[in-house]
C-alpha positions in Angstrom: -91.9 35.2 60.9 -89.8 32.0 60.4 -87.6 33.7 57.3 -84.3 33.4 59.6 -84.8 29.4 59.5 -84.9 28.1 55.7 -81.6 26.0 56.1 -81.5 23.1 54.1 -78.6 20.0 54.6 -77.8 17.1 52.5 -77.9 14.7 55.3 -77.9 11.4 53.0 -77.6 13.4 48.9 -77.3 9.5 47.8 -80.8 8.6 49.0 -82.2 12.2 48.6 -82.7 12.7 52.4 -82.4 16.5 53.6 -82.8 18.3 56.8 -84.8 21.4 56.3 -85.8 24.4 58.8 -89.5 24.9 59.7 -89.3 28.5 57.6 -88.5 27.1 54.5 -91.0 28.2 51.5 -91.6 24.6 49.3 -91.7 27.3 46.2 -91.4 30.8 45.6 -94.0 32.8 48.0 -94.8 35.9 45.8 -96.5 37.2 49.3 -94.0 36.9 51.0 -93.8 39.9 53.2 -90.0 40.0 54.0 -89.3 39.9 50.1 -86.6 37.0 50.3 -88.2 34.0 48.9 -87.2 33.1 45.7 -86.6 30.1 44.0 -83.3 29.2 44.3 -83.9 29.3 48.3 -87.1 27.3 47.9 -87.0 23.5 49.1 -88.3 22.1 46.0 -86.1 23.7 44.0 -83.3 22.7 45.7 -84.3 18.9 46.0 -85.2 19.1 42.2 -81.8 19.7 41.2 -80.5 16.7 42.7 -83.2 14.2 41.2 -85.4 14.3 43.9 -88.9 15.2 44.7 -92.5 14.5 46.9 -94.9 11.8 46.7 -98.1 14.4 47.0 -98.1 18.2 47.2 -101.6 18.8 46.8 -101.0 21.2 44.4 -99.7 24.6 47.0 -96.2 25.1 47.0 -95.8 28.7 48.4 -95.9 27.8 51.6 -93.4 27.3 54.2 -92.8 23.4 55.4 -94.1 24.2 58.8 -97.2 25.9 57.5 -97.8 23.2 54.9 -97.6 20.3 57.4 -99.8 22.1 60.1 -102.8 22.9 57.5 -102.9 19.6 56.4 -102.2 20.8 52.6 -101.2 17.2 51.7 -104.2 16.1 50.5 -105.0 15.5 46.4 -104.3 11.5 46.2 -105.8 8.7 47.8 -102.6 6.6 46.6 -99.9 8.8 47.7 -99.1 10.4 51.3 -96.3 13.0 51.6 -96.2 11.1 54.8 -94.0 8.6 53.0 -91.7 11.6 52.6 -91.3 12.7 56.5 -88.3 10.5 58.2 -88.3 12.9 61.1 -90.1 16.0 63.4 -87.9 17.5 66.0 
């Protein structure tokens, strides 16, 4: 269970660059089993209301950032690569 890490910080709110925990839901997980995902805590939501969004979701937003990057969920374009959207994996 990663719902103790869904911190999110404005590290640059000018250029839309955010640091994000690995147990942060992209969107509202209605299976989530802990209960506590809801949109307001959900990365896109968050981003959105600053002006800011992805390149390519591939169309699943209920999962977390850590299990979206690790399935490979990014796929959907051959123009666009959420790649373009990753400064940094610590």
């Amino acid at each position: 269970m990663l719902d103790k890490y869904r911190k999110l910080v404005w590290e640059d709110e000018k250029n839309g660059i955010v640091v994000v925990d690995s147990g942060i839901h992209l969107n509202v997980d209605p299976h989530d089993p802990t209960g506590t995902s809801v949109q307001e805590n959900g990365l896109l939501y968050q981003i959105f209301q600053k002006g800011f969004g992805f390149s390519d979701l591939g169309g699943i937003t209920q999962q977390t950032v850590s299990g979206f990057l690790m399935t490979g969920s990014a796929g959907g374009s051959m123009m666009y690569d959420l790649a373009e959207n990753i400064w940094d994996l610590k």
